[in-house]
N, C-alpha and C positions, 0 to 999 in steps of 0.2 A: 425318727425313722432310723433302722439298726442297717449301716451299709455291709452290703454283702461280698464276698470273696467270691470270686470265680474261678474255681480250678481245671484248667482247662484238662480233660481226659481224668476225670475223679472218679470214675465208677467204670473205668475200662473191666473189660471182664477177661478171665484167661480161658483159652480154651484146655475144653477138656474133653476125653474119649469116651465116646457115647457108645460102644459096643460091647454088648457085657461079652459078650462071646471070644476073646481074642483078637486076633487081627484080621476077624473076619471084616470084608467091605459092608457098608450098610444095608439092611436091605431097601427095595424101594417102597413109598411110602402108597398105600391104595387106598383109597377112603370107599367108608364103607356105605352101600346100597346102590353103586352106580351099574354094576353089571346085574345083579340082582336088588329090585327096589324090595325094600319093606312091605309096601302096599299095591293091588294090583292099579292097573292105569283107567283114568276114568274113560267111561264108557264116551262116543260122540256123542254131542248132543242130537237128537230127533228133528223130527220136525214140527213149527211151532202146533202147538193147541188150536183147533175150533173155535173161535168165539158164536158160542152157543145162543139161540134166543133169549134166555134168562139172564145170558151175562148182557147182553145188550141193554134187555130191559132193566137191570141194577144201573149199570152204566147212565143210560138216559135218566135213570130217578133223581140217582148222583146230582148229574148234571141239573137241573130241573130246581130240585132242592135247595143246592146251593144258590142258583138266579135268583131264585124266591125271597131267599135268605139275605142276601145283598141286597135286593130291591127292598125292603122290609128297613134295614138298616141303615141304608141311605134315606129314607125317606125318615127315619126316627132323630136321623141326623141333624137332617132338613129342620124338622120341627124344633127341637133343642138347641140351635143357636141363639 
């Protein structure tokens, strides 16, 4: 293991004049798109959708389905130990 030096304040930095312009003061910093966004604002959300007969009836198949499906698989379960 190579023991290290610690020099304490080794990479201090000098300051320096950041204005190209003379001895003008800085100006102040604005970031950009807060008083004008880039993109317009989303719209509110609505209100919700209908759930429609048909969506019901996918809904319950769904449902339905999958019981079947489990009961099926339990029961393949069952048999196979």
């Amino acid at each position: 293991m190579m023991p290290y030096e610690f020099h304490e304040w080794e990479n201090e930095l000098e300051p320096q004049t950041s204005s190209t312009r003379g001895g003008d003061p800085p100006r102040k910093a604005t970031t950009t798109g807060v008083l004008d966004p880039p993109v317009p604002p989303k719209r509110p959300p609505g209100p919700l959708p209908a759930l429609t007969p048909g969506l019901w009836m996918r809904l319950l198949a769904i449902v339905l389905l999958g019981g079947i499906g489990l009961a099926i698989l339990g029961t393949l379960l069952r048999l196979f130990r």
